[in-house]
mmCIF file as Biopython writes it, N, C-alpha, C and O atoms, coordinates in Angstrom:
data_model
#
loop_
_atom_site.group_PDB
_atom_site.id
_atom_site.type_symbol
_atom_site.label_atom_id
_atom_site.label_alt_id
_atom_site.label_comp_id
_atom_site.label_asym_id
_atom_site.label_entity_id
_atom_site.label_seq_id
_atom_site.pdbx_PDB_ins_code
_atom_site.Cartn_x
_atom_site.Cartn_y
_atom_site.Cartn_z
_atom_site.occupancy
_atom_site.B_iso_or_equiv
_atom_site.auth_seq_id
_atom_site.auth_asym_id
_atom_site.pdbx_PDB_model_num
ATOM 1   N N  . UNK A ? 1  ? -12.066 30.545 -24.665 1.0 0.0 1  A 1 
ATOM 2   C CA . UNK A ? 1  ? -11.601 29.359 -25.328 1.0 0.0 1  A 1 
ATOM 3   C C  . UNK A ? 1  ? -10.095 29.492 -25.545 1.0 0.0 1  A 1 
ATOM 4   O O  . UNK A ? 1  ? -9.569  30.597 -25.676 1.0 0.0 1  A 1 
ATOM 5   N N  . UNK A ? 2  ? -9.350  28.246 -25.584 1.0 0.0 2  A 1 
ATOM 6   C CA . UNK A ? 2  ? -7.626  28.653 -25.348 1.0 0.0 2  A 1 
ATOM 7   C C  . UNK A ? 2  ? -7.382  27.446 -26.724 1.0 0.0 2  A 1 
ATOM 8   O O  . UNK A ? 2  ? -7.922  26.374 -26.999 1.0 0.0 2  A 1 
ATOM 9   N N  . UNK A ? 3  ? -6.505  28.106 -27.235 1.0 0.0 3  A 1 
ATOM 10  C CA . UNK A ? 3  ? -6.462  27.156 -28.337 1.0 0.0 3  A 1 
ATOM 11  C C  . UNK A ? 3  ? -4.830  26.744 -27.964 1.0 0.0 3  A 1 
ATOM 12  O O  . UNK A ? 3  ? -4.127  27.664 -27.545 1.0 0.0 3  A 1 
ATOM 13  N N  . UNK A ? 4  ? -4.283  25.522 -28.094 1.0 0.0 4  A 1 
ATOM 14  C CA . UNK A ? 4  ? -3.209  24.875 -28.095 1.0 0.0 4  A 1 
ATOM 15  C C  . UNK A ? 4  ? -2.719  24.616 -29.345 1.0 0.0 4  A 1 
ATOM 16  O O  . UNK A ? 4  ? -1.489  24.595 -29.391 1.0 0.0 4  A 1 
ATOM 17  N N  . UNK A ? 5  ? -3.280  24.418 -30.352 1.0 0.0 5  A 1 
ATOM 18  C CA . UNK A ? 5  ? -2.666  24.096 -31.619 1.0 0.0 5  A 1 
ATOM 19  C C  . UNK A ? 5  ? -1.095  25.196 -31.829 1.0 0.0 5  A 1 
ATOM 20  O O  . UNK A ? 5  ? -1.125  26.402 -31.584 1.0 0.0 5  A 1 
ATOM 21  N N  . UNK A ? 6  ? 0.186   24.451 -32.323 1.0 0.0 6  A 1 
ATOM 22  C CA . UNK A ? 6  ? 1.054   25.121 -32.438 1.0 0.0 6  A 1 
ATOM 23  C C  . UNK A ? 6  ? 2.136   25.496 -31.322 1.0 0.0 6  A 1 
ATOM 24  O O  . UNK A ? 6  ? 3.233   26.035 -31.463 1.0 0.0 6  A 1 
ATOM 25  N N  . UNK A ? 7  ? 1.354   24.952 -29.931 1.0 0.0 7  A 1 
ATOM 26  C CA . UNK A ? 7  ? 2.227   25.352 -29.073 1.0 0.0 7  A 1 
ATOM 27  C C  . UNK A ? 7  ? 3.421   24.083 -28.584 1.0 0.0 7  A 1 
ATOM 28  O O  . UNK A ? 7  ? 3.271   22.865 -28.683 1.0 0.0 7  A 1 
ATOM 29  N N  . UNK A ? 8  ? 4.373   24.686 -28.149 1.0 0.0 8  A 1 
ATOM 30  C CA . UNK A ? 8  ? 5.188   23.633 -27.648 1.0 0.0 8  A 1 
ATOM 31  C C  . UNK A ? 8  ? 5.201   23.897 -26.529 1.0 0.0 8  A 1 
ATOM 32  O O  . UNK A ? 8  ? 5.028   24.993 -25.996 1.0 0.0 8  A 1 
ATOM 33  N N  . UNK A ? 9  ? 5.572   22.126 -25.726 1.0 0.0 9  A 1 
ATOM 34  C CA . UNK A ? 9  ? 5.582   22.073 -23.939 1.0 0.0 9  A 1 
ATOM 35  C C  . UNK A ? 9  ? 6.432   20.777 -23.706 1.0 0.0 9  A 1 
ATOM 36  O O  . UNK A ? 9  ? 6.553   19.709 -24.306 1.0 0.0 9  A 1 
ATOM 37  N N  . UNK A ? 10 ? 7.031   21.397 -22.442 1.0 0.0 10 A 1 
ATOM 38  C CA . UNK A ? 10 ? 8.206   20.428 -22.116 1.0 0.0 10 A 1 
ATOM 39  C C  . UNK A ? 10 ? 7.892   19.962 -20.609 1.0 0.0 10 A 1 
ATOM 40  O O  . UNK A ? 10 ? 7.825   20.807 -19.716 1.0 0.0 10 A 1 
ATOM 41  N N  . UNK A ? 11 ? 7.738   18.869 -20.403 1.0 0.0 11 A 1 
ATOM 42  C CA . UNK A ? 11 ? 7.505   18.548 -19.072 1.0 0.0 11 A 1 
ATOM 43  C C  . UNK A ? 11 ? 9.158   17.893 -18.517 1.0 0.0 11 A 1 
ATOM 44  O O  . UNK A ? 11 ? 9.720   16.945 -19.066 1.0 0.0 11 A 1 
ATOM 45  N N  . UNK A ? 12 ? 9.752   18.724 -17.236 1.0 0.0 12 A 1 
ATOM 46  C CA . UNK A ? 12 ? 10.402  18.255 -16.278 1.0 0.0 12 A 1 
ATOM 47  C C  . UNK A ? 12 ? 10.472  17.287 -14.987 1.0 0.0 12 A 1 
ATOM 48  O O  . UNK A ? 12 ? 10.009  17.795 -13.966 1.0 0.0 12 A 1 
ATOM 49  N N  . UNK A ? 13 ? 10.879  16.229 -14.890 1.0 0.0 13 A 1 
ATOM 50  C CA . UNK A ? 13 ? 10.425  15.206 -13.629 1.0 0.0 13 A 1 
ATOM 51  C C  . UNK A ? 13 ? 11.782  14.962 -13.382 1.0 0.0 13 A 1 
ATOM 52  O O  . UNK A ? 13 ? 12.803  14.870 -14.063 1.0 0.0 13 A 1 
ATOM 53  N N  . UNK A ? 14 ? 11.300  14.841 -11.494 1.0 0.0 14 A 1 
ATOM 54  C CA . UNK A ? 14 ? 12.460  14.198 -11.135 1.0 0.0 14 A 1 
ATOM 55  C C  . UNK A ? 14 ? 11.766  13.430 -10.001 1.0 0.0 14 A 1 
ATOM 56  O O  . UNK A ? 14 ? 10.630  13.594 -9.555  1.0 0.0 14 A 1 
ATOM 57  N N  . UNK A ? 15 ? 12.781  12.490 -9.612  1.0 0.0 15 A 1 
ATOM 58  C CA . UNK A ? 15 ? 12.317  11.468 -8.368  1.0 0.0 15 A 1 
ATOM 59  C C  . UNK A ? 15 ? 13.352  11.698 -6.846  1.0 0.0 15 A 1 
ATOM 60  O O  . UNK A ? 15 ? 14.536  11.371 -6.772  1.0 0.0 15 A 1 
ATOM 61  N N  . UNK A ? 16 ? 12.600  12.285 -5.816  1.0 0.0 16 A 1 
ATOM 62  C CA . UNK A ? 16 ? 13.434  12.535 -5.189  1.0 0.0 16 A 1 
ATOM 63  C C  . UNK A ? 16 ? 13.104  11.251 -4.223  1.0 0.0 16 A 1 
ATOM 64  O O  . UNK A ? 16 ? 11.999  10.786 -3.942  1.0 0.0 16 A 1 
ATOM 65  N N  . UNK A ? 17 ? 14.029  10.950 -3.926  1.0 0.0 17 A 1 
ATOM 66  C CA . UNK A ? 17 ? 14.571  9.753  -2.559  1.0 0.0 17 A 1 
ATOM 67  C C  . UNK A ? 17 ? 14.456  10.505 -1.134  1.0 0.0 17 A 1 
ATOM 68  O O  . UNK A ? 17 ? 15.508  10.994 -0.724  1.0 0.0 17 A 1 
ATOM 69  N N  . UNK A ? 18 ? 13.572  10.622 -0.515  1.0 0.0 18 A 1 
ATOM 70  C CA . UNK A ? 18 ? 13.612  11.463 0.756   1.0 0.0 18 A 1 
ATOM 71  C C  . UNK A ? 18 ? 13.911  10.806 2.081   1.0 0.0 18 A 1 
ATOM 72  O O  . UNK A ? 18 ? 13.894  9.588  1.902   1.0 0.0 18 A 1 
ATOM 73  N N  . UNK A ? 19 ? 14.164  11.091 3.265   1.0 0.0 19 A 1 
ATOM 74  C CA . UNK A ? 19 ? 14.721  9.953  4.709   1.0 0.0 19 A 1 
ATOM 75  C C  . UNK A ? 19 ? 13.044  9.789  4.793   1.0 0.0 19 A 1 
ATOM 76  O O  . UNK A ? 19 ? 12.193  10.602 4.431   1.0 0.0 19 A 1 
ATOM 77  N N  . UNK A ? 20 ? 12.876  8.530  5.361   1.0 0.0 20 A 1 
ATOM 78  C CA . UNK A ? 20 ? 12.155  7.978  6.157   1.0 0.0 20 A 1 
ATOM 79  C C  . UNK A ? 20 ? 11.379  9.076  7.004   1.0 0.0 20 A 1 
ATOM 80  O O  . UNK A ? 20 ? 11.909  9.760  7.879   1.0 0.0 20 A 1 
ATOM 81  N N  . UNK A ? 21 ? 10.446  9.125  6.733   1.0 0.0 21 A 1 
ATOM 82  C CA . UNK A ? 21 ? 9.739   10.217 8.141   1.0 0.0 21 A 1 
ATOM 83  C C  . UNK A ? 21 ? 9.580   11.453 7.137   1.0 0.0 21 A 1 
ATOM 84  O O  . UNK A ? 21 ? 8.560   12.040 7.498   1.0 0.0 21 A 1 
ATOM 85  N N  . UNK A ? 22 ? 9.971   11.909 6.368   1.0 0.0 22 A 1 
ATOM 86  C CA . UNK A ? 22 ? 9.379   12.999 5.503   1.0 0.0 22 A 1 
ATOM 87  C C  . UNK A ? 22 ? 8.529   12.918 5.348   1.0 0.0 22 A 1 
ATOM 88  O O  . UNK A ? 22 ? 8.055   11.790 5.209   1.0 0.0 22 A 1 
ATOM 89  N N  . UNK A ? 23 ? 7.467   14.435 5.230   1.0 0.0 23 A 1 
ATOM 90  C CA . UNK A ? 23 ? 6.153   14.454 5.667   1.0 0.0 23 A 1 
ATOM 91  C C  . UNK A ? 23 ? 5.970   15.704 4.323   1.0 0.0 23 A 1 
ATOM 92  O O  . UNK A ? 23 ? 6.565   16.771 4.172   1.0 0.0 23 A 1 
ATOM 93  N N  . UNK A ? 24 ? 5.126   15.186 3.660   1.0 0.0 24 A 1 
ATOM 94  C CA . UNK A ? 24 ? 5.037   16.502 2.240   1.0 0.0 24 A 1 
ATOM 95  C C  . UNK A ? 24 ? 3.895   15.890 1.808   1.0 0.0 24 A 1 
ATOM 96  O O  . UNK A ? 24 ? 3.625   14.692 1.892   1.0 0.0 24 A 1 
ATOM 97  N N  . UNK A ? 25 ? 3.254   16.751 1.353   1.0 0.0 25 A 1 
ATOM 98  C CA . UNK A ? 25 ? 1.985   16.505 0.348   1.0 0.0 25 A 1 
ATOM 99  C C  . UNK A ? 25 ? 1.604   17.280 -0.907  1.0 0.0 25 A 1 
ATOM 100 O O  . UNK A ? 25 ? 1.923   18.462 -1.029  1.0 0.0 25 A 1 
ATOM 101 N N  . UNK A ? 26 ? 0.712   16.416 -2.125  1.0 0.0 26 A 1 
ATOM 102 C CA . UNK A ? 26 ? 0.424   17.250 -2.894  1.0 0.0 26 A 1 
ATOM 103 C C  . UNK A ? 26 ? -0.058  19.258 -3.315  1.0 0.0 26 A 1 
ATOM 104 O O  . UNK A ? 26 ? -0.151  19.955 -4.325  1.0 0.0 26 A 1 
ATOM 105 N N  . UNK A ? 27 ? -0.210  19.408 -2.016  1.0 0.0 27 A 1 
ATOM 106 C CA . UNK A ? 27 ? -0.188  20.801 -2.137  1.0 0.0 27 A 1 
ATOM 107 C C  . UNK A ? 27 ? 1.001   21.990 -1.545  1.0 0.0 27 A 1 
ATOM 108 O O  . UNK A ? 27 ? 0.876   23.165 -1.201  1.0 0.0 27 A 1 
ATOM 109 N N  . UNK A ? 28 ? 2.221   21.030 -1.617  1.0 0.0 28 A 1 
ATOM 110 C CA . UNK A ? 28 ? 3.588   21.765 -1.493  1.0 0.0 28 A 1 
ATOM 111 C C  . UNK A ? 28 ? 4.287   21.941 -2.427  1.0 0.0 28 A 1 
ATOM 112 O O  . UNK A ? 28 ? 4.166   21.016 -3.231  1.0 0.0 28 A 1 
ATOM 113 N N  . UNK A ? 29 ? 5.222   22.951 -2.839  1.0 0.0 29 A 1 
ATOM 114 C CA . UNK A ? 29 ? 6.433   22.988 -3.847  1.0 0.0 29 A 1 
ATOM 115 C C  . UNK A ? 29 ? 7.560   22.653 -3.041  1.0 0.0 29 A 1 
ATOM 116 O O  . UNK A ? 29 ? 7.628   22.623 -1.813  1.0 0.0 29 A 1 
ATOM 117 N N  . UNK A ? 30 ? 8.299   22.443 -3.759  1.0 0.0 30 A 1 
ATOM 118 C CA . UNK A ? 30 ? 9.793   21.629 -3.934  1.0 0.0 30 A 1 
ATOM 119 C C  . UNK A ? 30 ? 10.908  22.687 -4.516  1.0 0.0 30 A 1 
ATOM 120 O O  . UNK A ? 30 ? 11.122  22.398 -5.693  1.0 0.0 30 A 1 
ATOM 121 N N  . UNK A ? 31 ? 11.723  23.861 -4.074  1.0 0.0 31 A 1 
ATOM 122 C CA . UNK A ? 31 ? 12.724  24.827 -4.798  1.0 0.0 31 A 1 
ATOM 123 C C  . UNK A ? 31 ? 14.002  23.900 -4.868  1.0 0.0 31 A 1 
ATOM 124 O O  . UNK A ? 31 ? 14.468  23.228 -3.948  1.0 0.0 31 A 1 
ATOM 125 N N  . UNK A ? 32 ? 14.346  23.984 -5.830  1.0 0.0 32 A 1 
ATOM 126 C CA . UNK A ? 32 ? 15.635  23.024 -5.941  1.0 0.0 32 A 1 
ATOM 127 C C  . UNK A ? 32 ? 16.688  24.342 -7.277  1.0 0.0 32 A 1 
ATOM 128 O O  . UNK A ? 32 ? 16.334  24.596 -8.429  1.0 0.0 32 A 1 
ATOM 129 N N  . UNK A ? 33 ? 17.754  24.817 -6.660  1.0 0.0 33 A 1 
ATOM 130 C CA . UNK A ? 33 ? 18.788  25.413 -7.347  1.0 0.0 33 A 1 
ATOM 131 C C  . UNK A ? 33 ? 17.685  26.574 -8.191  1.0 0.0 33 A 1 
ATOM 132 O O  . UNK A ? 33 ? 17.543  26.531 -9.413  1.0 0.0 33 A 1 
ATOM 133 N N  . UNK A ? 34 ? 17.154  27.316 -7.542  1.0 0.0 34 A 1 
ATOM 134 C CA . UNK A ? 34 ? 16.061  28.387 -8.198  1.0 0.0 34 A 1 
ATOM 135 C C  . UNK A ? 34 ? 14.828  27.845 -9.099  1.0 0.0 34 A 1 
ATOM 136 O O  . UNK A ? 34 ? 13.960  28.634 -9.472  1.0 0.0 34 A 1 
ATOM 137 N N  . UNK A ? 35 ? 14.788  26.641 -9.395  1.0 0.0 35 A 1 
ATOM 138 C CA . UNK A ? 35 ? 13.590  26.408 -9.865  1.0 0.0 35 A 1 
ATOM 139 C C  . UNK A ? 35 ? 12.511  25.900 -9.235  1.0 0.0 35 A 1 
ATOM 140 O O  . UNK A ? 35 ? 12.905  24.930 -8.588  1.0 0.0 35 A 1 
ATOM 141 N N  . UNK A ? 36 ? 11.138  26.089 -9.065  1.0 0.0 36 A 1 
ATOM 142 C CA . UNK A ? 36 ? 10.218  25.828 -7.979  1.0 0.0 36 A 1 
ATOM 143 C C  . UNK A ? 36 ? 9.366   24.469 -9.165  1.0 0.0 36 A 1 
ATOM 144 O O  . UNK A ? 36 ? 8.967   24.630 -10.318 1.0 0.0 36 A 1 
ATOM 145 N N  . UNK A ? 37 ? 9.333   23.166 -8.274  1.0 0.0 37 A 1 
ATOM 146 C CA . UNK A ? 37 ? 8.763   22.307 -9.129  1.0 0.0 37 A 1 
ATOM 147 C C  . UNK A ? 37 ? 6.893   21.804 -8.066  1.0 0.0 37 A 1 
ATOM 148 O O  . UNK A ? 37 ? 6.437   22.190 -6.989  1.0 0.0 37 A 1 
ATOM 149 N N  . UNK A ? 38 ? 6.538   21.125 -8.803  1.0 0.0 38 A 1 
ATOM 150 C CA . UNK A ? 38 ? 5.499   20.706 -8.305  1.0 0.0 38 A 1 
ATOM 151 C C  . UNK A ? 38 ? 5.100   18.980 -7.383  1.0 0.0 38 A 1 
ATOM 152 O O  . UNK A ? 38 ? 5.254   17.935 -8.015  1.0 0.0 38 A 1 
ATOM 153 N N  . UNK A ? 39 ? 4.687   18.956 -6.143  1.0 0.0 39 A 1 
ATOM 154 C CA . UNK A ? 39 ? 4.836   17.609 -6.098  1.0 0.0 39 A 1 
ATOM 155 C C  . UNK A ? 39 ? 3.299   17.013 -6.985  1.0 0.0 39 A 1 
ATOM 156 O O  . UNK A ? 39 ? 2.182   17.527 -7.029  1.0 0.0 39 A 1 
ATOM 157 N N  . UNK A ? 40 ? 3.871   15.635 -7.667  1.0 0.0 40 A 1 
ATOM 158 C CA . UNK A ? 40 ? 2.773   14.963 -8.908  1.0 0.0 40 A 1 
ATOM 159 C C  . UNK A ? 40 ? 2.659   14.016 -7.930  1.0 0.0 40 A 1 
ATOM 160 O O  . UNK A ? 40 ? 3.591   13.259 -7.657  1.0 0.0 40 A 1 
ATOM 161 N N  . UNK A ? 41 ? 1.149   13.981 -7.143  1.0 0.0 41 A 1 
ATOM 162 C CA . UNK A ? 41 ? 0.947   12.296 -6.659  1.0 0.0 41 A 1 
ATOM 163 C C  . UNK A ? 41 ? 1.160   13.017 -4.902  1.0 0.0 41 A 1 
ATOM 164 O O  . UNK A ? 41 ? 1.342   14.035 -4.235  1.0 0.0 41 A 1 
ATOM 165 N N  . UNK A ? 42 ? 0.924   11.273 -4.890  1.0 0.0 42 A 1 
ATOM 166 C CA . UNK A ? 42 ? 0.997   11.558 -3.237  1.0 0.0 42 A 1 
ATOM 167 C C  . UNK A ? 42 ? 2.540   10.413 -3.296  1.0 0.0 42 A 1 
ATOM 168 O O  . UNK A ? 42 ? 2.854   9.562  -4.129  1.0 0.0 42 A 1 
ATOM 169 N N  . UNK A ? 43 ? 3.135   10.812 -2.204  1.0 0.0 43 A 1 
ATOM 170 C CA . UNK A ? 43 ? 4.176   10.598 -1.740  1.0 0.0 43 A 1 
ATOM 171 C C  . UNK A ? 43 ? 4.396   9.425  -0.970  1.0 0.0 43 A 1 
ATOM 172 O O  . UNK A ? 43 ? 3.797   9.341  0.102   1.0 0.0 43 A 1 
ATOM 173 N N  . UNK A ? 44 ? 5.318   8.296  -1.407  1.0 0.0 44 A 1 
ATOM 174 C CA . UNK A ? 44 ? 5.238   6.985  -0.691  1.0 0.0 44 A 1 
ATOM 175 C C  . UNK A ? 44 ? 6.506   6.266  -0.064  1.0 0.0 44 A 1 
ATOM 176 O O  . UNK A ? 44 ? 7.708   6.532  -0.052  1.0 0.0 44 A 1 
ATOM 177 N N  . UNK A ? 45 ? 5.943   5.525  0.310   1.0 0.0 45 A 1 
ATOM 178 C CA . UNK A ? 45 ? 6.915   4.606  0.979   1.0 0.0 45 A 1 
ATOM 179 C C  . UNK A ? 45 ? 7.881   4.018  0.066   1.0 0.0 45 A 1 
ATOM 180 O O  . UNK A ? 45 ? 7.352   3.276  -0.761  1.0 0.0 45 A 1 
ATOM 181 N N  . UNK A ? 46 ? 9.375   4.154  -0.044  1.0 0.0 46 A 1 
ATOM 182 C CA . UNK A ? 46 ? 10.175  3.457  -1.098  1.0 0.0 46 A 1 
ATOM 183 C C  . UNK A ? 46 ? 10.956  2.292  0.161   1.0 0.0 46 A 1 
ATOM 184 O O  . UNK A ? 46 ? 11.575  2.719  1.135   1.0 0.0 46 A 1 
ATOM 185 N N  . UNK A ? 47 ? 10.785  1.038  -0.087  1.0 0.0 47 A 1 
ATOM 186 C CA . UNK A ? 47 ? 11.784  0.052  0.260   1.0 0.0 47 A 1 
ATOM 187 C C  . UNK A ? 47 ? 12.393  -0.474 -0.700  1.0 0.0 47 A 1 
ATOM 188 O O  . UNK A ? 47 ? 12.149  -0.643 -1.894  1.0 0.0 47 A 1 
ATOM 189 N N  . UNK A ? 48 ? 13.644  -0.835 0.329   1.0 0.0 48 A 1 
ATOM 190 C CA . UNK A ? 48 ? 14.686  -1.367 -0.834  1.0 0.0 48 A 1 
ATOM 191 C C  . UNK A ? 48 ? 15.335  -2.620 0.265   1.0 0.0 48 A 1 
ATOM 192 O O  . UNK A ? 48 ? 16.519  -2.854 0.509   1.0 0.0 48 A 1 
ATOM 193 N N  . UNK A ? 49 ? 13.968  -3.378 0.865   1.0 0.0 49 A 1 
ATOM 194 C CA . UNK A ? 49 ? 14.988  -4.157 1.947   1.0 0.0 49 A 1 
ATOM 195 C C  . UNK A ? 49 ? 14.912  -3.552 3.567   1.0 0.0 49 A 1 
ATOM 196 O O  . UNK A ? 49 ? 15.317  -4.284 4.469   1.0 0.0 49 A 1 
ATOM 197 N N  . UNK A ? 50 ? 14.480  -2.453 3.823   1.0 0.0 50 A 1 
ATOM 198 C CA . UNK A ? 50 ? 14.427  -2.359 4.885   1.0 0.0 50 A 1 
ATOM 199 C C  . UNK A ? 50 ? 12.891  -1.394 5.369   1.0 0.0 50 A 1 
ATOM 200 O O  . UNK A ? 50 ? 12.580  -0.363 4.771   1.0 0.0 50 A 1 
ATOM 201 N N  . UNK A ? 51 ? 12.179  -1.891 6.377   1.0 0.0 51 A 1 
ATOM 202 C CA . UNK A ? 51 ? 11.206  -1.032 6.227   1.0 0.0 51 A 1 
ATOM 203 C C  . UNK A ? 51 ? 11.758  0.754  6.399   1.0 0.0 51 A 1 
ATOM 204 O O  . UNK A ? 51 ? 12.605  1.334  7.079   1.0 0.0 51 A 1 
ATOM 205 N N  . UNK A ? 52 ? 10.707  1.169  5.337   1.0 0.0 52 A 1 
ATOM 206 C CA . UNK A ? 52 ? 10.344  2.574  4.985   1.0 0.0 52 A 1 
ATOM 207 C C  . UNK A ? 52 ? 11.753  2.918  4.928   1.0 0.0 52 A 1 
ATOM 208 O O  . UNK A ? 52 ? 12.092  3.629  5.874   1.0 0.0 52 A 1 
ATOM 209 N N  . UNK A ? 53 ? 12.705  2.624  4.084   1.0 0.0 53 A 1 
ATOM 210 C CA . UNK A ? 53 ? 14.014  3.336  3.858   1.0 0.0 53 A 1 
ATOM 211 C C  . UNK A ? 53 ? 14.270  4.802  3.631   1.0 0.0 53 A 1 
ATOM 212 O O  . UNK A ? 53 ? 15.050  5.551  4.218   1.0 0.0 53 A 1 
ATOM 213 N N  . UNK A ? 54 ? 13.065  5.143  2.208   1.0 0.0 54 A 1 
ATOM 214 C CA . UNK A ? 54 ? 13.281  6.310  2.425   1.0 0.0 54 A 1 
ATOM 215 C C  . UNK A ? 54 ? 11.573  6.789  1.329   1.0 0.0 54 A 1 
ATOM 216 O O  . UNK A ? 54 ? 10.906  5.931  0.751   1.0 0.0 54 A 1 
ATOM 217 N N  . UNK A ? 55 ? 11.333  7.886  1.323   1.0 0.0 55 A 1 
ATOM 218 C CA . UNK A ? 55 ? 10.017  8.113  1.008   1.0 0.0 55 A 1 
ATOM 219 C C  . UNK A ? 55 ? 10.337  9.035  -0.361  1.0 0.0 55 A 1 
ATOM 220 O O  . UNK A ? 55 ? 11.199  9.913  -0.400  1.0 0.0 55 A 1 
ATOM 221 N N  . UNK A ? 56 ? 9.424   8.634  -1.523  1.0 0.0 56 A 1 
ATOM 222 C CA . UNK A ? 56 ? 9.418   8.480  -3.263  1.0 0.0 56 A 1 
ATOM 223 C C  . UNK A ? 56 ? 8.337   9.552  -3.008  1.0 0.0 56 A 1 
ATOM 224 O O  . UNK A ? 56 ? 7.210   9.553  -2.515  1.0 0.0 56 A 1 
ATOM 225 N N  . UNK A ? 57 ? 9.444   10.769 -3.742  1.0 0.0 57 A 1 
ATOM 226 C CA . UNK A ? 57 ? 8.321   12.483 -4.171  1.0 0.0 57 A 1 
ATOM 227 C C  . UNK A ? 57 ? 8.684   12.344 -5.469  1.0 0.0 57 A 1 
ATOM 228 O O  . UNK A ? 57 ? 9.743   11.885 -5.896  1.0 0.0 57 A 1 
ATOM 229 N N  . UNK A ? 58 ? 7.859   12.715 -6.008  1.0 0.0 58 A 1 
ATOM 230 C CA . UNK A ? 58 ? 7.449   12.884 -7.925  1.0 0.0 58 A 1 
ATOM 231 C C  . UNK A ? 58 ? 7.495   14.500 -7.758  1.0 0.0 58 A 1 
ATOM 232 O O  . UNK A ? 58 ? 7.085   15.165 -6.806  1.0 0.0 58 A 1 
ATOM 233 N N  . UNK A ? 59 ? 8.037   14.885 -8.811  1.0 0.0 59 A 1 
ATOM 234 C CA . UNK A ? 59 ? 8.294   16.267 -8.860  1.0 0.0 59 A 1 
ATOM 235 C C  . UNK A ? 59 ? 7.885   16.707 -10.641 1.0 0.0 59 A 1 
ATOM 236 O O  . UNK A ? 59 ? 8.191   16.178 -11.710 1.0 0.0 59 A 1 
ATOM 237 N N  . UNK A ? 60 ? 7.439   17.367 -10.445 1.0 0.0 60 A 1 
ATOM 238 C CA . UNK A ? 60 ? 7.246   18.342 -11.764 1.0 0.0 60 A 1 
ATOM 239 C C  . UNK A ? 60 ? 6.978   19.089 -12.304 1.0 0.0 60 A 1 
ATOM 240 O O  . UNK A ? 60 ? 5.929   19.562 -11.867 1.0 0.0 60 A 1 
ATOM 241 N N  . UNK A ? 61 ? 7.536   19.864 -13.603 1.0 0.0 61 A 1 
ATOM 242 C CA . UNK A ? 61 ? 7.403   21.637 -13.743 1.0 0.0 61 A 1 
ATOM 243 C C  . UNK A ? 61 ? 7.280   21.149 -15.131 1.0 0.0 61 A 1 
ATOM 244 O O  . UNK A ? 61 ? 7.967   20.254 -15.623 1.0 0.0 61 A 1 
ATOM 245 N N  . UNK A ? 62 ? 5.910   22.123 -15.989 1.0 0.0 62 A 1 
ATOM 246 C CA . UNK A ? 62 ? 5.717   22.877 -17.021 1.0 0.0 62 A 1 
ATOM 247 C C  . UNK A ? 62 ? 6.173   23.678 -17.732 1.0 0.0 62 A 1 
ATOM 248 O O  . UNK A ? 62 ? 6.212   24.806 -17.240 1.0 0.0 62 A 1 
ATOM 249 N N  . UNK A ? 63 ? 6.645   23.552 -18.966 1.0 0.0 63 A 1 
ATOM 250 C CA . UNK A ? 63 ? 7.277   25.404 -19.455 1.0 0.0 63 A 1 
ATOM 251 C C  . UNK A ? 63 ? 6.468   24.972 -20.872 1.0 0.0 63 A 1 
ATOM 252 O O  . UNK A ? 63 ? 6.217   23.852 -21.317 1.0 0.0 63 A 1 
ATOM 253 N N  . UNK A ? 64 ? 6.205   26.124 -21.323 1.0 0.0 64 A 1 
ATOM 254 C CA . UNK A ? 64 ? 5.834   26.165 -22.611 1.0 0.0 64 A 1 
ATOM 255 C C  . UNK A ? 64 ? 4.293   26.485 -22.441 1.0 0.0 64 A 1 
ATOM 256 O O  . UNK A ? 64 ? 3.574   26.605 -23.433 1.0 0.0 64 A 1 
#
């Protein structure tokens, strides 16, 4: 049994903008400047006006 009461936790996100044609899935990490984050979600198509401009990764790391 894990008890949480008392603990603190900080969740980190970022949104990365990737080219068109990037190919990643939920069971890859992401190292960015020594920290290893997690991809959250599956990974999509971002338009802004043109098809598949560039492809929307959700990123995120735990501490605490």
């Amino acid at each position: 049994m894990e008890f949480l009461l008392g603990r603190d936790s900080v969740l980190v996100a970022w949104t990365v903008f990737a080219p068109a044609g990037t190919v990643v899935n939920t069971y890859q990490h992401v190292e960015w400047k020594g920290v290893e984050y997690t991809i959250y979600g599956t990974p999509e198509d971002w338009q802004t006006g043109q098809p598949s401009d560039y492809v929307g990764i959700l990123l995120q790391k735990w501490a605490g």
